[in-house]
C-alpha positions in Angstrom: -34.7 -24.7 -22.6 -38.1 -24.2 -21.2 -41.1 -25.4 -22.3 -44.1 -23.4 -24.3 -47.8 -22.8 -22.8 -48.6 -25.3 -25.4 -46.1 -27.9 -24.1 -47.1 -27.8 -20.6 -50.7 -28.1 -21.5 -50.2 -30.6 -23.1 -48.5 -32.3 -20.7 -51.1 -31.2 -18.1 -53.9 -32.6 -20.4 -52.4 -35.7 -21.0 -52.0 -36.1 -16.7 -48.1 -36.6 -17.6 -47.4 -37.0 -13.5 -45.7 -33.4 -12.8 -45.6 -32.0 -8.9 -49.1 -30.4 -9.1 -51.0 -33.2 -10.5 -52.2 -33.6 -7.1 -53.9 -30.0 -7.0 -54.6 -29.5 -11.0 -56.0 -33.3 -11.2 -57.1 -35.4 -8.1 -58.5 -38.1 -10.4 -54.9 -38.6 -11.8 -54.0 -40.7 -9.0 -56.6 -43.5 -10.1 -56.0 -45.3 -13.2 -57.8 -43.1 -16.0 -61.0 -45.2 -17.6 -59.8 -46.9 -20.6 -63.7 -46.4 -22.2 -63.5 -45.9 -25.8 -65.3 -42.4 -26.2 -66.3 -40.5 -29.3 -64.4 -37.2 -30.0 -66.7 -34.4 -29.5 -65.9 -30.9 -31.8 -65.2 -29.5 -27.9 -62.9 -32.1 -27.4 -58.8 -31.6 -28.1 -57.3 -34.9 -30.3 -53.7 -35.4 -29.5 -51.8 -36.1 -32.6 -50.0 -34.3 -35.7 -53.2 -35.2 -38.1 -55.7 -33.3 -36.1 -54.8 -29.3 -35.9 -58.0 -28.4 -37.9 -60.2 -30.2 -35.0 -62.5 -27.3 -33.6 -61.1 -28.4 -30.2 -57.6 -28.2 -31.1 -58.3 -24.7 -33.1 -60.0 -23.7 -29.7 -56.8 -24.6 -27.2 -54.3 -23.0 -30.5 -56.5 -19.7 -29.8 -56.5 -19.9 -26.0 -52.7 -21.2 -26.3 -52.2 -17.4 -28.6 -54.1 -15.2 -25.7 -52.2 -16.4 -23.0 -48.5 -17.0 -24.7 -47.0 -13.4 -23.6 -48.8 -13.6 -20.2 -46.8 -17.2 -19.5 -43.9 -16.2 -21.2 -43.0 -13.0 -18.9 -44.0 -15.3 -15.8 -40.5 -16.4 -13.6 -40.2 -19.5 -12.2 -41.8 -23.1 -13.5 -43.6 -23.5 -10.7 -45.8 -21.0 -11.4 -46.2 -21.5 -15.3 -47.6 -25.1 -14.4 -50.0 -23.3 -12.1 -51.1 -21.2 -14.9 -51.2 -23.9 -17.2 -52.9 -25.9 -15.3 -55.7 -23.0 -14.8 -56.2 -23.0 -18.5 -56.4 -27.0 -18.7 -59.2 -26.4 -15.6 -60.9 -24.0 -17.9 -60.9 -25.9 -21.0 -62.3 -29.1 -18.7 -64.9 -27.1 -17.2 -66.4 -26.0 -21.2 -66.8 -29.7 -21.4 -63.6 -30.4 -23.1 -61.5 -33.7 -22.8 -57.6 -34.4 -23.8 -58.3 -37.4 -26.0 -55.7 -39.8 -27.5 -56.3 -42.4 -29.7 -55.2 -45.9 -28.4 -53.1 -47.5 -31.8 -53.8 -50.8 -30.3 -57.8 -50.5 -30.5 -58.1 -47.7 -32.8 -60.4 -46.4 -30.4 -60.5 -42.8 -28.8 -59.0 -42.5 -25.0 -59.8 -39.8 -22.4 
């Protein structure tokens, strides 16, 4: 079964270590900063309780434009490339992939 555009960006935001991390995401290779951060409406909240955020709405909409484009793509290789352009773009508005960190109940880039 292969994944969705949504699944592999959000495996691509969440730096989940897949063969292009090394091109997408540089930084993943150093230990993320475990800064508490507060969400921003730009920012996409990892989580079920969260699909109304106007970041998550934002990726849902980009995730929509794009869904045909990656579907009719061959080869996985080049459908993490894609993704990863998208995850790129959504970085470059000003957008993080944030998780929130059950231990602290604080928000985690």
């Amino acid at each position: 079964m292969e994944d969705t555009l949504a699944d592999t960006l959000v495996d691509l935001g969440n730096d989940i270590k897949l063969q292009t991390d090394k091109e997408f995401f540089p930084q993943s290779n150093q230990q993320a900063s475990r800064v508490p951060v507060t969400p921003q409406p730009t920012d996409v909240l990892f989580g079920q309780n969260h699909k109304m955020h106007p970041g998550n709405v934002g990726l849902h909409d980009l995730i929509s434009k794009h869904a045909d484009e990656y579907e009719n793509m061959v080869g996985r290789q080049r459908k993490i490339e894609f993704a990863g352009r998208l995850v790129l773009r959504i970085k470059a508005a000003g957008a993080r992939f944030l998780q929130l960190d059950k231990s602290s109940m604080q928000w985690m880039e």
